[in-house]
Every structure is written in C-alpha cells, then in structure tokens.
C-alpha positions as CSV (number, residue, x, y, z in Angstrom):
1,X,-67.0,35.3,5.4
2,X,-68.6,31.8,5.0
3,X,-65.8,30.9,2.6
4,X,-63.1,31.9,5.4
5,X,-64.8,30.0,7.8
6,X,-64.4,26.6,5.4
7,X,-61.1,27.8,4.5
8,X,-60.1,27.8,8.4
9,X,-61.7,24.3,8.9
10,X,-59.4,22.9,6.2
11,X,-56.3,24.6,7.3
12,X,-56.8,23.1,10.9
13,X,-57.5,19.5,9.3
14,X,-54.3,19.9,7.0
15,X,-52.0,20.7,9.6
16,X,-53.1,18.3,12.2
17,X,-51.9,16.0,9.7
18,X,-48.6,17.0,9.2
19,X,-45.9,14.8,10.9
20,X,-42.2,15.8,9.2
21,X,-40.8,18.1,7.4
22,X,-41.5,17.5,3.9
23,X,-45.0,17.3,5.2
24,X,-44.9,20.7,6.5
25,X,-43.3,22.2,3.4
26,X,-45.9,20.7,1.1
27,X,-48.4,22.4,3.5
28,X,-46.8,25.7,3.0
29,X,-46.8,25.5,-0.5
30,X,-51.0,24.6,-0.6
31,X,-51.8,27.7,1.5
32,X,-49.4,30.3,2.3
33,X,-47.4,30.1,-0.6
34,X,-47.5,32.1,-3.7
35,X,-50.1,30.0,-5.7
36,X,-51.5,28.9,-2.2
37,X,-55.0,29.2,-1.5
38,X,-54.6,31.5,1.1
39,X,-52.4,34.1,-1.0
40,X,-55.5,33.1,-3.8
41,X,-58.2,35.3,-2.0
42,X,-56.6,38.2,-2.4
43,X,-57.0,37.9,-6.0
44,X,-61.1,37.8,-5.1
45,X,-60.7,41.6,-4.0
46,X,-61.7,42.6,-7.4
47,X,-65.4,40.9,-7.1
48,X,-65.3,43.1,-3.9
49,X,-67.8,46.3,-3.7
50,X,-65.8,48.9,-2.7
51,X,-66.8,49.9,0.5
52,X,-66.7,46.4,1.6
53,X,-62.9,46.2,0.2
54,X,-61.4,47.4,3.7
55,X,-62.8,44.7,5.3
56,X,-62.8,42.0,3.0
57,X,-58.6,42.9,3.3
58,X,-58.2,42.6,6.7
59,X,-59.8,39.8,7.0
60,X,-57.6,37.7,4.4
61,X,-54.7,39.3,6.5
62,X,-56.0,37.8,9.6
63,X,-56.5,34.4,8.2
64,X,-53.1,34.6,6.9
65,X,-51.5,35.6,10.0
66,X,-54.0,32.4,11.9
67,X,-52.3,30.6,9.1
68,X,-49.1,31.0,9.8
69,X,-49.3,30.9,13.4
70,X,-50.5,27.5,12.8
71,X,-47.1,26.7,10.5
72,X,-45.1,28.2,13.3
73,X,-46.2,26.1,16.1
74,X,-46.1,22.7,14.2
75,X,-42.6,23.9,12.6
76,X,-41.6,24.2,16.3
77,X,-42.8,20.7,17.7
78,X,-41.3,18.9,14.1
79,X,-38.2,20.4,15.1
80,X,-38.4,19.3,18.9
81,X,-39.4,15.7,17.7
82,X,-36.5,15.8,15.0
83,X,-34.0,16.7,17.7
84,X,-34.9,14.0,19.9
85,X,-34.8,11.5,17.0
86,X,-31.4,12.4,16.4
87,X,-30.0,12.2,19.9
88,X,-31.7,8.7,20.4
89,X,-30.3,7.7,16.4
90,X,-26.6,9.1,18.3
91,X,-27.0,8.7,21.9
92,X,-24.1,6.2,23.1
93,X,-24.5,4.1,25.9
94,X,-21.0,4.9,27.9
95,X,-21.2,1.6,29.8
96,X,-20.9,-0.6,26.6
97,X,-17.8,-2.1,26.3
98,X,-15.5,-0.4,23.7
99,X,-15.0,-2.2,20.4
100,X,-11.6,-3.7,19.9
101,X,-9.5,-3.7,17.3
102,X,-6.9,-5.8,16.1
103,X,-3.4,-4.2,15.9
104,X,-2.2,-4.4,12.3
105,X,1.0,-6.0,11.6
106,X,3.5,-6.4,8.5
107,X,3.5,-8.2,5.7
108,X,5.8,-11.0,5.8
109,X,8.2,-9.7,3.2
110,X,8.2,-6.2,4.3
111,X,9.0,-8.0,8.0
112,X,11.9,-10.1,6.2
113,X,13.2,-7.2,4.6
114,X,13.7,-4.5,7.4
115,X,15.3,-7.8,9.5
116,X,17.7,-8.1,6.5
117,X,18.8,-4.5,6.2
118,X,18.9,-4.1,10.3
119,X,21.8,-7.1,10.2
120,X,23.8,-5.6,7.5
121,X,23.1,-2.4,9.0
122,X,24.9,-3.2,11.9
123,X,27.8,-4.5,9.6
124,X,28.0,-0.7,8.5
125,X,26.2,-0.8,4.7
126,X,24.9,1.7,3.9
127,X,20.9,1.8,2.2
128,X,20.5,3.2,-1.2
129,X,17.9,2.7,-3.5
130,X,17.7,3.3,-7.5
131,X,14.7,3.6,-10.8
132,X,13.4,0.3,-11.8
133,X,13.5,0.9,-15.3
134,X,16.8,0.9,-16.2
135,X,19.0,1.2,-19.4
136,X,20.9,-1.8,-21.1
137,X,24.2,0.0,-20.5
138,X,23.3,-0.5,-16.3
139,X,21.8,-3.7,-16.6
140,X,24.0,-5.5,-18.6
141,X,27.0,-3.8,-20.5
142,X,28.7,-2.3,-17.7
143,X,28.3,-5.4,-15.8
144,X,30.7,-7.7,-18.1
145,X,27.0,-9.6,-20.0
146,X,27.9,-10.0,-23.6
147,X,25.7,-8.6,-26.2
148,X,24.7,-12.6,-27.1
149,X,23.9,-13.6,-23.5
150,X,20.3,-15.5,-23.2
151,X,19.3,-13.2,-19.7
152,X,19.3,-10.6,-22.3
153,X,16.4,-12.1,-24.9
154,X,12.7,-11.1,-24.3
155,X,11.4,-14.7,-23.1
156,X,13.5,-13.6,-19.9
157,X,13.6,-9.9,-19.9
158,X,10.9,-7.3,-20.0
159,X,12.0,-4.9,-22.9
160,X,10.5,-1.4,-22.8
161,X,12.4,0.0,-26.0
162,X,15.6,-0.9,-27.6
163,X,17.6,0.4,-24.5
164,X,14.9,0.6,-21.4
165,X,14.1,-1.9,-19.6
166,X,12.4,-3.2,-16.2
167,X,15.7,-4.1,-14.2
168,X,16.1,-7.9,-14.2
169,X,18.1,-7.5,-10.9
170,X,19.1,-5.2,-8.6
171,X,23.0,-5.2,-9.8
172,X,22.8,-2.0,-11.1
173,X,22.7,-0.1,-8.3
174,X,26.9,-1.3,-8.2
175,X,27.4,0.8,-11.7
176,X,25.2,3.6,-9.9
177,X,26.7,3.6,-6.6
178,X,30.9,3.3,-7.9
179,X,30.0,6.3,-10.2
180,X,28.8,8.3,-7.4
181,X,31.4,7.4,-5.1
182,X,34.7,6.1,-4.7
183,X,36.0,3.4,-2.3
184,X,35.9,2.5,0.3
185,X,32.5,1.3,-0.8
186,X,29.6,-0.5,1.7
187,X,26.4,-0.1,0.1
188,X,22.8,-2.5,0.8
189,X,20.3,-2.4,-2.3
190,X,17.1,-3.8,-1.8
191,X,14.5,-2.9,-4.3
192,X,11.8,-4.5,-6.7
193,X,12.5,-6.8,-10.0
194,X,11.3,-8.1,-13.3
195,X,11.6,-11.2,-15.0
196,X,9.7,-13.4,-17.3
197,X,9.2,-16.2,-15.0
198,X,6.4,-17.4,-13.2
199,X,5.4,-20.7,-11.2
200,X,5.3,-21.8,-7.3
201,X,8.4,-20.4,-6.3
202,X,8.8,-17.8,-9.3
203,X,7.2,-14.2,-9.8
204,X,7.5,-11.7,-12.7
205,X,8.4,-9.6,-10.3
206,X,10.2,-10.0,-7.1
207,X,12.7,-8.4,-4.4
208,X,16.2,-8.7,-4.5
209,X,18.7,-7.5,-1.6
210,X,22.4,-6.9,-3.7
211,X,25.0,-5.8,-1.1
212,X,28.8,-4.6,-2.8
213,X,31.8,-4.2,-0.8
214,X,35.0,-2.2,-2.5
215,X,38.0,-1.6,-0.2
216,X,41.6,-2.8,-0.3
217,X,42.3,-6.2,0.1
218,X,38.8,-7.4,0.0
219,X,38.8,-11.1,-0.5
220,X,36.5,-14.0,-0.3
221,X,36.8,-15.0,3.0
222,X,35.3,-11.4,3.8
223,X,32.2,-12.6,1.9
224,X,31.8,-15.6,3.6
225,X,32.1,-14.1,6.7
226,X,29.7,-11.3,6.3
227,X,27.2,-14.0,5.3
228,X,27.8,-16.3,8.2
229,X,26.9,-13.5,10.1
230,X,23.7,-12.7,8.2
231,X,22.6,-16.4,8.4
232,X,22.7,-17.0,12.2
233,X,20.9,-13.7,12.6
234,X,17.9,-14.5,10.1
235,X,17.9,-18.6,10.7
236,X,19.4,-19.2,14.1
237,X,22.6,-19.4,16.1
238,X,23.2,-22.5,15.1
239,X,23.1,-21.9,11.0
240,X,26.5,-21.5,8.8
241,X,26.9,-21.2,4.9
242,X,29.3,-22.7,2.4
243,X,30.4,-21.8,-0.7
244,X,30.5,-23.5,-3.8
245,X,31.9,-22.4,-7.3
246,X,30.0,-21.1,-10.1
247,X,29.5,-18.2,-12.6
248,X,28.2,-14.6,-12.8
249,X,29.9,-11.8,-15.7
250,X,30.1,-9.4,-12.8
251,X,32.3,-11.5,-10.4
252,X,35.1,-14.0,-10.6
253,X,35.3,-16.1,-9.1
254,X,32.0,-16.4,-8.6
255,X,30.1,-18.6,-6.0
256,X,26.5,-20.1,-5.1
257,X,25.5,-19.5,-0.9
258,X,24.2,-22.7,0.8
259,X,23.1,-22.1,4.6
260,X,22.8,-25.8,6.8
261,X,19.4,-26.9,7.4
262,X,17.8,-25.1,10.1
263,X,15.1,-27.5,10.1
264,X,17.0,-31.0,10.1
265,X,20.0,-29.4,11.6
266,X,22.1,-30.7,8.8
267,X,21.5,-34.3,9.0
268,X,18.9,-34.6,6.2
269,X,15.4,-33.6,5.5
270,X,12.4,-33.0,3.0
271,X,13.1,-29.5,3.1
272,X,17.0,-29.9,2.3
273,X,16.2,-32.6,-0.2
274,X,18.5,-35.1,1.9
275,X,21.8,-33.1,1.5
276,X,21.7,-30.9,4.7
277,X,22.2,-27.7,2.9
278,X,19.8,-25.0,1.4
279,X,20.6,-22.6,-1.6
280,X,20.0,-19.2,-0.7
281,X,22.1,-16.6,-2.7
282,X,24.5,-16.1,-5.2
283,X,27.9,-13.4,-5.2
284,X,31.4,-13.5,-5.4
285,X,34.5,-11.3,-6.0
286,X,33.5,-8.1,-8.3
287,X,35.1,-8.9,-11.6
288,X,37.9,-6.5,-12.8
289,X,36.3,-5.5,-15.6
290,X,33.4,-4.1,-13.9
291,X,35.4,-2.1,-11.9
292,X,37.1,-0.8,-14.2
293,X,34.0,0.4,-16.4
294,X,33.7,2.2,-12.9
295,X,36.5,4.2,-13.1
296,X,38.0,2.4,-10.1
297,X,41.8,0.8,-10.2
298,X,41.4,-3.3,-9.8
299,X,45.0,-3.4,-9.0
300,X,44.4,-0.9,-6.0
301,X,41.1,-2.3,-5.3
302,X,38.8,-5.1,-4.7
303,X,35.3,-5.8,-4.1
304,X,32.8,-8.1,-3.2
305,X,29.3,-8.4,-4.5
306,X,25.9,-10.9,-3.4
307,X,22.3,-10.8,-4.5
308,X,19.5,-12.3,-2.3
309,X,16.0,-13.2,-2.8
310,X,13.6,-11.4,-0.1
311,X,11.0,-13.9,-1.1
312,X,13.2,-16.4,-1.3
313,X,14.2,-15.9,2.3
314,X,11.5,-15.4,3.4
315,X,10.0,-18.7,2.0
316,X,12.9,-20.6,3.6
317,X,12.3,-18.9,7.2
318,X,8.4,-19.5,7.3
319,X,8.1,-22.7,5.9
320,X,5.4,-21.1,3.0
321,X,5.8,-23.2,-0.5
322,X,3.6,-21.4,-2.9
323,X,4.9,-17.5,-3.4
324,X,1.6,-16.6,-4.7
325,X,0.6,-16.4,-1.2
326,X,2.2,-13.3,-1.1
327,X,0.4,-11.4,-3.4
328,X,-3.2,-13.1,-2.7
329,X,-4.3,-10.7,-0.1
330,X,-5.4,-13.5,2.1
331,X,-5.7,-12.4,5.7
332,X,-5.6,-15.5,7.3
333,X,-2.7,-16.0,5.6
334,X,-0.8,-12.7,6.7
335,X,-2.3,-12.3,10.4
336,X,0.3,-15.1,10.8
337,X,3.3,-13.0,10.9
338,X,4.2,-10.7,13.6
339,X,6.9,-8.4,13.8
C-alpha cells in the first residue's frame, strides 16, 4: 500500500502541471492508459498471496477511479479556459468602425467596349459573337484575300495548321453571320484578335469591334452617318469624321475613318500631329464578291462593313500612350477609370 501511496503523490504532482490539452493527453497516456502505470499494477497481482488478492484489486480500482477523477476535473477547467480563449481570440468589439471597402470598377477596355456596343445598340445592331480560331476559308478566301496576299504569311499571322488559324480580325463573323441569315442584315461583332505585332501601340492580341450592314440601297453615306453618330457619343458633341479613300479585298470602295481632334478642336495639336484629324477605323462598301460567296444577290443588295480597334479607342479617349498598360495589372493604373 506504500507503493500506492507514492504512486498518488506523483499523480497529484503530474496533473497539477498540466496546462492544455496535449498536456492532458500525454498525462493519460503515462497513467491510465494501457501501458500506463496505473493499468501496470494490475499486472503485480500475480506476486500477490492469494488471500490478499481481493484487496490488493480493489485497491488498484480505487486508485484508478482517484485517477481519473483527477483527469475529469482538469479535462473540465482546460476546456473552460479553452472556451474563453476562443471567445476573447473572436470576440468583436461592435463599436469599431466597420472596415471599408473600395467598390470595384471596370477595366478600361471592358468600360470602352460595353459604351461602344450601347451606341450601336441603339442604332438597332444586333451582338453576335464567333470561335477565335478560325479556318482560312473564313479568314481570308471568302473575304476576296488572294492566296499571295502578305496578311496571309506567318511573320503576320499566327498559323495553327495548314487551314486553322487564330483570326487576324474579326471579319469573319460577316461570312458567319450572311450564312446564317439573310438580309436585311445589322449585326455588331466585337471579339478578341491575333497578330504578329507588338510595340507601344501594338499587341499580339487585341479587340476589334466589326459592324456589317446588308439591306437595299445601302450606300456610303449610310456609313458615314452611322459613324458620325458613334463619334459624338464616344468623343463628344462636338466630334465628326471624314472619310478618305483606300483599300480592303472585302469592300470597294474602301475607306480609312478620321474623327476631328477632340483635344485641339481641330485647329492643331501634339496629339493630331498638327493636321486636326485622328485615324480611328477602317470600312467601306462590302465588296460584291464577298457577297456573293454569301449566297446573297449584289445586284438586289448592298452592304456596308467597318472594323474598329477597342484599344485603339480607348487609347484615343483616355489619353494612355503605351497599350502595355493594359495588360500590366497595375492598380493605380486601372482605379483611374470609372464607369
């Protein structure tokens, strides 16, 4: 019973020293667990005379059940202090302030691009949107570009196979859209492209905005007007375009877009280059050919067609110079542009 005694004195000085969990567990395992020391006396019994073996039994089972009474109460109170600690580690002080946040806004292009398609929008166009990777017959047959033209070589285009390709504009989403419908035709095609180019004001890839008209008796003059309208609505009241001649394979004639100087007013700046007019776009009069790889009568019908840079506009609208900007993630940058 001596040996109980010493037992008791080192189970009282153990757990006094407990102060966590892992502290408690380890305690467990030294006494009342299976290799324990408590759980060890038992294994005694056989050095036990047997009369005395009774007693010698209950007494283990006594200590044991001291033992655990012991674990029990210190389990409670770690417990107790380990739910305290966690309401004082979550506890929230109501009168604080609440933290703020700054609303999120668009990126520039993404603002540029849903102003662009709300104007035409309103002129009636319909949005459609087609694959990137496109087939030379799209991209360049059925658009009237001869099998020798240079847009077709790989220093500008970005050749998948012999016939796929990553579209090098968004032009054909016309082919798409005339073989899915018949006129009258008023489609918007915004969408992503791919070209081997790349410096200040040129990407690899980039967004274009093509817009095709096909009706009867669609002329010029409806072009410029549609665009005079965009203009004033992206640049200001006071902005107007003019054409000037030029050449695309998918329209004849075909004309370059200037838009007067929003910044100078016309009259002449660093921006301009001294001439009062900007370049912005490109279109024209869909050529009859292309129609007619279409299916569609170019005696019956006409069409116009344009293709504008997003970044482009974008650029021009903001005042930015470097189009890198738009892909550099920088937050000062962008927290400039609000919707």
């Amino acid at each position: 019973m001596k040996d109980f005694s010493e037992i008791k004195e080192q189970v009282k000085a153990k757990i006094a020293e407990v102060k966590n969990g892992a502290q408690l567990s380890e305690f467990w395992q030294s006494y009342l667990g299976k290799t324990g020391v408590i759980s060890g006396l038992m294994k005694e019994m056989k050095s036990v005379p047997p009369e005395e073996k009774p007693l010698f039994g209950k007494a283990v089972n006594e200590v044991r059940e001291w033992a655990q009474g012991l674990y029990s109460e210190k389990q409670a109170e770690i417990k107790r202090i380990e739910l305290e600690q966690r309401y004082e580690r979550e506890s929230v002080d109501v009168t604080m302030p609440a933290l703020k946040r700054k609303p999120g806004n668009l990126h520039p292009l993404t603002l540029v691009k849903q102003q662009m398609i709300e104007v035409f929008a309103g002129m009636g166009f319909e949005i459609a949107e087609y694959p990137e990777i496109e087939d030379d017959d799209h991209n360049f047959t059925r658009l009237n570009v001869l099998k020798d033209h240079p847009s077709r070589d790989m220093q500008d285009t970005f050749w998948l196979t012999e016939d796929l390709l990553l579209r090098t504009h968004t032009s054909p989403g016309q082919i798409r859209t005339m073989d899915r419908e018949k006129p009258p035709i008023k489609v918007l095609i915004p969408g992503k492209v791919f070209r081997s180019d790349s410096d200040a004001t040129h990407s690899p890839m980039f967004m274009q905005m093509e817009g095709l008209v096909v009706d009867k008796g669609i002329t010029l003059c409806d072009l410029q007007g549609m665009l005079d309208q965009f203009v004033r609505q992206i640049f200001g009241d006071g902005a107007k375009t003019r054409l000037r001649p030029s050449y695309f394979p998918f329209t004849e004639p075909s004309v370059e877009v200037d838009v007067s100087c929003f910044e100078c007013g016309g009259k002449g700046c660093s921006l301009c280059k001294g001439t009062g007019w900007i370049e912005v776009l490109g279109g024209g009069v869909v050529n009859k050919k292309v129609l007619e790889n279409c299916g569609i009568d170019p005696e019956v019908y006409s069409g116009l067609a344009f293709g504008i840079g997003i970044e482009r506009i974008t650029m021009l609208k903001y005042g930015i110079t470097n189009m890198g900007m738009f892909f550099a993630n920088d937050m000062d940058f962008l927290e400039q542009f609000k919707a």
